[in-house]
KOLKE-690855 format. One record per residue: x, y, z of N, C-alpha, C in turn; chain; residue number from 1; residue in one letter. Coordinates in Angstrom, 1 decimal, padded with zeros to 4 digits. Layout:
REM KOLKE-690855
+--------+--------+--------+--------+--------+--------+--------+--------+--------+-------+-----+------+
!     nu !     nv !     nw !    cau !    cav !    caw !     cu !     cv !     cw ! kette !  nr ! rest !
+--------+--------+--------+--------+--------+--------+--------+--------+--------+-------+-----+------+
!      X !      Y !      Z !      X !      Y !      Z !      X !      Y !      Z !     A ! NUM !    A !
...
+--------+--------+--------+--------+--------+--------+--------+--------+--------+-------+-----+------+
END
This chain:
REM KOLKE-690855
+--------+--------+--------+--------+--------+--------+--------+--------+--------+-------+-----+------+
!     nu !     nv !     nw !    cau !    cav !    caw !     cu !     cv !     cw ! kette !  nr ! rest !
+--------+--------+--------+--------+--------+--------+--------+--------+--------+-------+-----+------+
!  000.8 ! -001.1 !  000.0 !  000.0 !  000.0 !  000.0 !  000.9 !  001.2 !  000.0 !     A !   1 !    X !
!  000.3 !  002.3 ! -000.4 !  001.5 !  003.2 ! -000.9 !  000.4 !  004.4 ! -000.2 !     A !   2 !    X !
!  001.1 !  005.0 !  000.4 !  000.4 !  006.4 !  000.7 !  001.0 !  007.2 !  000.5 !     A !   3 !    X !
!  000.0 !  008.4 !  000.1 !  000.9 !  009.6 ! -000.4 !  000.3 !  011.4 !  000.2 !     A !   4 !    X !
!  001.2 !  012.0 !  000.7 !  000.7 !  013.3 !  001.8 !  000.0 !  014.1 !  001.3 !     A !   5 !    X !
! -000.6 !  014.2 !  001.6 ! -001.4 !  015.3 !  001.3 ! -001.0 !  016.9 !  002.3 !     A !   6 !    X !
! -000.5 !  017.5 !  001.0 ! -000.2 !  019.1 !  001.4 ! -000.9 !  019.8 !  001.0 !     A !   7 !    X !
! -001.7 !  021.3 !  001.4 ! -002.2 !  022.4 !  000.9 ! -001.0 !  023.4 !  000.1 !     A !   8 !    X !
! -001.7 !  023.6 ! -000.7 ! -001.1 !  024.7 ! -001.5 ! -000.9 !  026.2 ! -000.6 !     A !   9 !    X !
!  000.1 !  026.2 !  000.0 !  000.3 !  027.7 !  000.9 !  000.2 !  028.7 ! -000.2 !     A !  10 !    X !
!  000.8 !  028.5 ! -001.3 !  000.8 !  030.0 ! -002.0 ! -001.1 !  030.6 ! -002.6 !     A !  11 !    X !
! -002.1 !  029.8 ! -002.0 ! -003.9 !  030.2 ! -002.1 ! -003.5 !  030.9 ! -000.9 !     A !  12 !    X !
! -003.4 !  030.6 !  000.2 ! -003.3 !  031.4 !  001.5 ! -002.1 !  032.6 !  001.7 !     A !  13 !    X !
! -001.2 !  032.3 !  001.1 ! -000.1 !  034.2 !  001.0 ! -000.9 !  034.7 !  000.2 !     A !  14 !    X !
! -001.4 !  034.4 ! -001.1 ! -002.2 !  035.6 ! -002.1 ! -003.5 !  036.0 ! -001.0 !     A !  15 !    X !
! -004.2 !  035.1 ! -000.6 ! -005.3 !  035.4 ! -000.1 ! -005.1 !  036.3 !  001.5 !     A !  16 !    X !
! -004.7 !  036.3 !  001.9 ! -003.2 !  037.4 !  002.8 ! -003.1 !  038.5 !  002.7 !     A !  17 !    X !
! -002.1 !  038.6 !  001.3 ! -002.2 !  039.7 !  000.7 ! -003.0 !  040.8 !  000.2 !     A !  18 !    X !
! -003.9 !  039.7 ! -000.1 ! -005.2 !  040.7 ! -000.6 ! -006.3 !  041.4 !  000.2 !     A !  19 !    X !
! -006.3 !  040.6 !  001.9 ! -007.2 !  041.5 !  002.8 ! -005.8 !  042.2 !  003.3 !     A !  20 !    X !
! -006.4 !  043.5 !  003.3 ! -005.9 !  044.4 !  004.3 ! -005.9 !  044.5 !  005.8 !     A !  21 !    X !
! -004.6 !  044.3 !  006.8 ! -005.0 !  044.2 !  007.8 ! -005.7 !  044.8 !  008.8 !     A !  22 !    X !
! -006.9 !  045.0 !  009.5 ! -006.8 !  046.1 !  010.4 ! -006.1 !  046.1 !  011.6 !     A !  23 !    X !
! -005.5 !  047.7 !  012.0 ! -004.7 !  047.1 !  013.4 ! -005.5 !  047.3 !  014.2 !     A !  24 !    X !
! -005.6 !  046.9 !  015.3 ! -006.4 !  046.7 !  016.8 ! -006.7 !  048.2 !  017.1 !     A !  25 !    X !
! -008.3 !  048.4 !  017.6 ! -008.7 !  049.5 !  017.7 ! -008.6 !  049.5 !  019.7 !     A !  26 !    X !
! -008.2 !  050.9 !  020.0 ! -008.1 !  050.8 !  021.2 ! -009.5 !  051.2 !  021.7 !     A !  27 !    X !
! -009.7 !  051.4 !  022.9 ! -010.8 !  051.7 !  023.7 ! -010.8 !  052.9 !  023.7 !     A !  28 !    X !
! -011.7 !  053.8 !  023.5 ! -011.9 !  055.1 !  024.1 ! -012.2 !  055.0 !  025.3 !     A !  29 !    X !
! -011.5 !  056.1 !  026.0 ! -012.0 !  056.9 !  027.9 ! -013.4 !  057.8 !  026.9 !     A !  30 !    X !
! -014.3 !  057.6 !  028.6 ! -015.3 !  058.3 !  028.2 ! -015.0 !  059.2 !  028.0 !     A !  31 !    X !
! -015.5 !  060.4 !  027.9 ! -015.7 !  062.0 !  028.0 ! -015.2 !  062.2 !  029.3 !     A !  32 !    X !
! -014.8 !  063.2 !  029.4 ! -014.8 !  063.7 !  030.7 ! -015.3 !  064.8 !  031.2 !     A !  33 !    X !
! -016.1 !  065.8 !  029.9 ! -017.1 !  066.0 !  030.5 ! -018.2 !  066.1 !  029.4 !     A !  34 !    X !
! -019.3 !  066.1 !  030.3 ! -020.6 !  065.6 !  029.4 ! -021.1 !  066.8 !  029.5 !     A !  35 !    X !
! -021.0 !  068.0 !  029.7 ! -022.3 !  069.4 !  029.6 ! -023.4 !  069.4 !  029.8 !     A !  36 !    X !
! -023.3 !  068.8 !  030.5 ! -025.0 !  068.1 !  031.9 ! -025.2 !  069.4 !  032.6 !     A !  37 !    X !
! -024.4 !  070.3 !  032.9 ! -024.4 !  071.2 !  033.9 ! -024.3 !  072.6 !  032.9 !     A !  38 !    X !
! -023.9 !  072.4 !  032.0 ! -024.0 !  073.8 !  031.0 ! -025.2 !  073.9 !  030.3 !     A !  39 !    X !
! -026.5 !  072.1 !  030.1 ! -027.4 !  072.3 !  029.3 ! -028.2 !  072.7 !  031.0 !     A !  40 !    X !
! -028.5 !  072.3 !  032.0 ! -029.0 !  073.2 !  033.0 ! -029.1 !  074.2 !  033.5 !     A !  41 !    X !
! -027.7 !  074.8 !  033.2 ! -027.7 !  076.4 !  033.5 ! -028.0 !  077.3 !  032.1 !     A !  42 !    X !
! -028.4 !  076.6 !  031.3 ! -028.7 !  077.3 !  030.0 ! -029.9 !  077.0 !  030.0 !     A !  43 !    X !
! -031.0 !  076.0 !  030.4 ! -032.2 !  076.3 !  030.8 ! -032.6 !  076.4 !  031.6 !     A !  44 !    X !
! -032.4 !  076.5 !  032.9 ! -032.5 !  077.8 !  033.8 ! -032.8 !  078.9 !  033.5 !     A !  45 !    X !
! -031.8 !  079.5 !  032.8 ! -031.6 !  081.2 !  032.3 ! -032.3 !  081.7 !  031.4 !     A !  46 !    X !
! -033.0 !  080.6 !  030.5 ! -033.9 !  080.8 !  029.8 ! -035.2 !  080.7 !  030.0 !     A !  47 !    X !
! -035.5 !  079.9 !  030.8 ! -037.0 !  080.0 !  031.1 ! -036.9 !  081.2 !  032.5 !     A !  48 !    X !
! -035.9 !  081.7 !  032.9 ! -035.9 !  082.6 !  034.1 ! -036.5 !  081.6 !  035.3 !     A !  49 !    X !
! -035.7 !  080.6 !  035.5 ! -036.4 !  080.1 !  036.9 ! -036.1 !  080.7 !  037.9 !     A !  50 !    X !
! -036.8 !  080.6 !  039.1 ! -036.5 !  081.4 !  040.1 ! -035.6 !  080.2 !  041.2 !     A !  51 !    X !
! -034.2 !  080.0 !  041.5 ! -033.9 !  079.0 !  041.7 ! -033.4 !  079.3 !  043.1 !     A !  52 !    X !
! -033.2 !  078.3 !  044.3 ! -032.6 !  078.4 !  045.4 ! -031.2 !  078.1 !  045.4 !     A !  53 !    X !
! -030.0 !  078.6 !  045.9 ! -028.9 !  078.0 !  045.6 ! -028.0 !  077.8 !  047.5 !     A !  54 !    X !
! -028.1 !  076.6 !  047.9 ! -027.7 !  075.9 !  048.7 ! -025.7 !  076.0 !  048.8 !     A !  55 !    X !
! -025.4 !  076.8 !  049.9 ! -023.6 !  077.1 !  050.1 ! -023.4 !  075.5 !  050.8 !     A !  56 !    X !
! -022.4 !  075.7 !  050.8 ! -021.6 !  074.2 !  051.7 ! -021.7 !  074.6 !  053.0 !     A !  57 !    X !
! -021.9 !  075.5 !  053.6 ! -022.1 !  076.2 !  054.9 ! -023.3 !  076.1 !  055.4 !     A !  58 !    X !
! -024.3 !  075.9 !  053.9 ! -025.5 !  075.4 !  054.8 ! -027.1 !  076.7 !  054.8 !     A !  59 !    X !
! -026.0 !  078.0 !  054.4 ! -026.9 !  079.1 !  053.9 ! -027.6 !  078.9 !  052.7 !     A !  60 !    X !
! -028.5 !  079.7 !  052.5 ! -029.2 !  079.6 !  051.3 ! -029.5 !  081.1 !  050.5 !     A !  61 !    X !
! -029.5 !  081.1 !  049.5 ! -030.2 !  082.4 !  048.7 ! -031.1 !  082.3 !  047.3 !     A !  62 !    X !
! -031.5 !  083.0 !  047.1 ! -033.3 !  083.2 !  045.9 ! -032.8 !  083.6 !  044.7 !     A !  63 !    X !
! -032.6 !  083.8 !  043.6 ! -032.9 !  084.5 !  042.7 ! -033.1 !  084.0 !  041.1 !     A !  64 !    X !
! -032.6 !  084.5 !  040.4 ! -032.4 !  083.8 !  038.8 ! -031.1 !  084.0 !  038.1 !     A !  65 !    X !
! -030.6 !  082.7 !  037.3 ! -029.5 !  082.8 !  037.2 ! -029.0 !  083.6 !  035.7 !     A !  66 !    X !
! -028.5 !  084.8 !  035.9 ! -027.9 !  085.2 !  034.9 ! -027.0 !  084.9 !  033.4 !     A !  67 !    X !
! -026.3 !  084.4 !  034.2 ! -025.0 !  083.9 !  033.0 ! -024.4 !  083.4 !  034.4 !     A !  68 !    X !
! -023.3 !  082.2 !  034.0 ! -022.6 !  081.5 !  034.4 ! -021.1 !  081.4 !  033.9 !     A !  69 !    X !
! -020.1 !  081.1 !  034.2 ! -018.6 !  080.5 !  033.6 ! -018.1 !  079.6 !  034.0 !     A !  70 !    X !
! -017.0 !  079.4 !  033.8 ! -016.3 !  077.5 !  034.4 ! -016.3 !  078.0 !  036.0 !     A !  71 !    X !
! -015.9 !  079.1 !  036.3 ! -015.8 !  079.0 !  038.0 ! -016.9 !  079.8 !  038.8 !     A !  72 !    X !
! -018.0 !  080.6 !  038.1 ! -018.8 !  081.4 !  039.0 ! -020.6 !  081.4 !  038.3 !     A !  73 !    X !
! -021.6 !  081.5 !  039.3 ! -022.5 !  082.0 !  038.6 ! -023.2 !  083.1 !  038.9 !     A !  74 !    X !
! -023.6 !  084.5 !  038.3 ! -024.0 !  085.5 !  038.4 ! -025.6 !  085.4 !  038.8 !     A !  75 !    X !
! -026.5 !  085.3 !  040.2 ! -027.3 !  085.2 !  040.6 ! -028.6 !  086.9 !  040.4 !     A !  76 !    X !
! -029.0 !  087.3 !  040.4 ! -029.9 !  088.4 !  039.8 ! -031.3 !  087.9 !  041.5 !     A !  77 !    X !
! -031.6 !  088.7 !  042.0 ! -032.3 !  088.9 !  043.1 ! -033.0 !  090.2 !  042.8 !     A !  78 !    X !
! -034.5 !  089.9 !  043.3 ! -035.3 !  091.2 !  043.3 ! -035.2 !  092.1 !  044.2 !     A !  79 !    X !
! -035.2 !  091.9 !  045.0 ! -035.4 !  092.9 !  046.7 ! -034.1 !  092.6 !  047.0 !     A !  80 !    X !
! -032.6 !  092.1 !  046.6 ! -031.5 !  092.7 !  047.9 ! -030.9 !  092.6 !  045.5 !     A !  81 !    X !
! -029.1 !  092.7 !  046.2 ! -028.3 !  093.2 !  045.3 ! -028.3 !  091.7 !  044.8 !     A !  82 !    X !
! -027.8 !  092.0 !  043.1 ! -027.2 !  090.8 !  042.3 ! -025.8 !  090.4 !  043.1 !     A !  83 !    X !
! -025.8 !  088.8 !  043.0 ! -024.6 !  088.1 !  043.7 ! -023.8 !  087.2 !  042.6 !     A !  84 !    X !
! -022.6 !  087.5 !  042.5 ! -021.2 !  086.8 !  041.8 ! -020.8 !  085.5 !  042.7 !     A !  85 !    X !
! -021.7 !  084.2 !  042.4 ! -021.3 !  083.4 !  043.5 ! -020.1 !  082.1 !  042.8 !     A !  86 !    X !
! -019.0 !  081.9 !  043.4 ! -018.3 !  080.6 !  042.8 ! -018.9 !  079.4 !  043.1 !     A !  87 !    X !
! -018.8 !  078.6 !  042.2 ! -019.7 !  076.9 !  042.4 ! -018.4 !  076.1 !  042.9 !     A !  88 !    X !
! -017.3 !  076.7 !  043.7 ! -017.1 !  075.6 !  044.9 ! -017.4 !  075.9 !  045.8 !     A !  89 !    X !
! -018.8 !  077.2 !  045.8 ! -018.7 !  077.5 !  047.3 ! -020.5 !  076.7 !  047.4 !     A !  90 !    X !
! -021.3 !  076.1 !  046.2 ! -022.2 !  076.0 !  045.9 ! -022.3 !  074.1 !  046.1 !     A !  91 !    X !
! -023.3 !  073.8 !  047.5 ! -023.6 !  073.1 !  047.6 ! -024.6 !  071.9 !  046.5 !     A !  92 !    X !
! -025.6 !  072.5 !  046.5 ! -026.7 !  072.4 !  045.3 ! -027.5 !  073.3 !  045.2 !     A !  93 !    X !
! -028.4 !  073.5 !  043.8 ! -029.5 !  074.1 !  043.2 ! -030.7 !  073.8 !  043.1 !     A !  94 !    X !
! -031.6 !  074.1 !  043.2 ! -032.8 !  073.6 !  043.3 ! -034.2 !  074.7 !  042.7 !     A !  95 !    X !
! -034.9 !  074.2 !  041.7 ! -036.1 !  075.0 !  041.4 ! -037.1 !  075.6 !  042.4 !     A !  96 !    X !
! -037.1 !  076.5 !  043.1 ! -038.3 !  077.2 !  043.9 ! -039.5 !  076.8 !  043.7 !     A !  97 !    X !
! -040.1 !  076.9 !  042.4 ! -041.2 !  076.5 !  041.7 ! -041.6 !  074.9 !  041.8 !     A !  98 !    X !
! -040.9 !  074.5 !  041.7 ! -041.0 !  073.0 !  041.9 ! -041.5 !  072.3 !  043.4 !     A !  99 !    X !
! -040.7 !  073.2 !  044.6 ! -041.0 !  073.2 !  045.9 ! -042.4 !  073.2 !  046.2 !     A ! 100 !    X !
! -043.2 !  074.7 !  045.3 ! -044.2 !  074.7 !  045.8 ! -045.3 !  073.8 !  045.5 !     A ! 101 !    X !
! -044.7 !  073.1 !  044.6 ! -046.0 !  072.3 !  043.7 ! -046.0 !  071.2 !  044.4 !     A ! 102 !    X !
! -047.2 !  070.6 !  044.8 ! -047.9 !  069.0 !  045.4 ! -047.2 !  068.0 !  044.2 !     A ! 103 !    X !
! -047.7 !  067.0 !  044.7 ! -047.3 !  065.8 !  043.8 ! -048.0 !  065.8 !  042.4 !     A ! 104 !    X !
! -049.3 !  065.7 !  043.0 ! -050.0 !  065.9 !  041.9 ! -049.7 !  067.1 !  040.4 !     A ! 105 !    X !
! -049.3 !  068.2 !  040.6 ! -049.0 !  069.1 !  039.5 ! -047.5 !  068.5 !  039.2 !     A ! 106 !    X !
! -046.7 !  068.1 !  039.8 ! -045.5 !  067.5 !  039.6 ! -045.9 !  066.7 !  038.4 !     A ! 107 !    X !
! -046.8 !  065.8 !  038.3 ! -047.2 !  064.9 !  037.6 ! -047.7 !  065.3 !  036.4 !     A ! 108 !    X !
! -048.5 !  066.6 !  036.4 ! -049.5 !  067.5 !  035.1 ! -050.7 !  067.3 !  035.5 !     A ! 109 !    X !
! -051.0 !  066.9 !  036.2 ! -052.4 !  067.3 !  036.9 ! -052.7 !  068.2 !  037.9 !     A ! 110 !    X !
! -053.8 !  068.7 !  037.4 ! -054.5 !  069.9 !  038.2 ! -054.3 !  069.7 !  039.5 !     A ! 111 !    X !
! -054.0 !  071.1 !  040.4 ! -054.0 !  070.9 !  041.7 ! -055.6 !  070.5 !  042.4 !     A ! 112 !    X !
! -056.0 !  069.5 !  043.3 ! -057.1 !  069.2 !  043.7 ! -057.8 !  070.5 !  044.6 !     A ! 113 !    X !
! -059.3 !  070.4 !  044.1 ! -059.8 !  071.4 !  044.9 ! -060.7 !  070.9 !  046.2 !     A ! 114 !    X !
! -060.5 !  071.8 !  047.3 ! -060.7 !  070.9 !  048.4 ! -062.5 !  071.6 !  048.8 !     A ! 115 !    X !
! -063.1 !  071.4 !  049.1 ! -064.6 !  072.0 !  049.7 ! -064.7 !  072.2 !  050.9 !     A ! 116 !    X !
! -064.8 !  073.4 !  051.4 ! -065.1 !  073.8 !  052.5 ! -066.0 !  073.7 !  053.1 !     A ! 117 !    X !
! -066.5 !  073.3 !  054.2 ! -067.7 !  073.5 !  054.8 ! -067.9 !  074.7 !  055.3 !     A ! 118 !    X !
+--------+--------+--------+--------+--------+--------+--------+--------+--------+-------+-----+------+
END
């Protein structure tokens, strides 16, 4: 009995090789590092003129509407005392006034309930 090897033709696999192009390994992107979460906030803020409360790290609080903002300060606008140039490291959090006053229910879009007096 005679056997005989069986070899593949390597030169179908160099041409075939040759002909795709390789891609080189794509790395990962780092997220963002910053997302403008806090620039699209303070730009609708300023535009609907909310009346907002702004919370210090000290624990004080003040009223007004936020003017214009920059990377280190925001320009607060008050009716009854003077406009305040506050920096946001000294700014605990923000919060909508208007929001405060609303029940759950208008939170939601429904009418505030009317109550009957006797």
């Amino acid at each position: 009995m005679n056997r005989k090897l069986i070899r593949p033709n390597l030169n179908e696999y160099k041409e075939k090789m040759s002909r795709e192009p390789r891609e080189p390994m794509k790395k990962k992107t780092h997220p963002p590092s910053e997302t403008y979460a806090e620039n699209y906030y303070y730009l609708k803020q300023m535009n609907k003129k909310t009346l907002v409360c702004i919370v210090f790290v000290d624990g004080e609080t003040t009223e007004g509407v936020i003017e214009w903002y920059d990377r280190n300060c925001i320009k607060l606008n008050r009716t009854d005392a003077p406009n305040l140039l506050i920096y946001k490291r000294s700014v605990k959090y923000i919060y909508k006034l208007e929001d405060a006053d609303m029940d759950v229910a208008e939170k939601k879009g429904r009418p505030k309930s009317i109550e009957k007096k006797d």
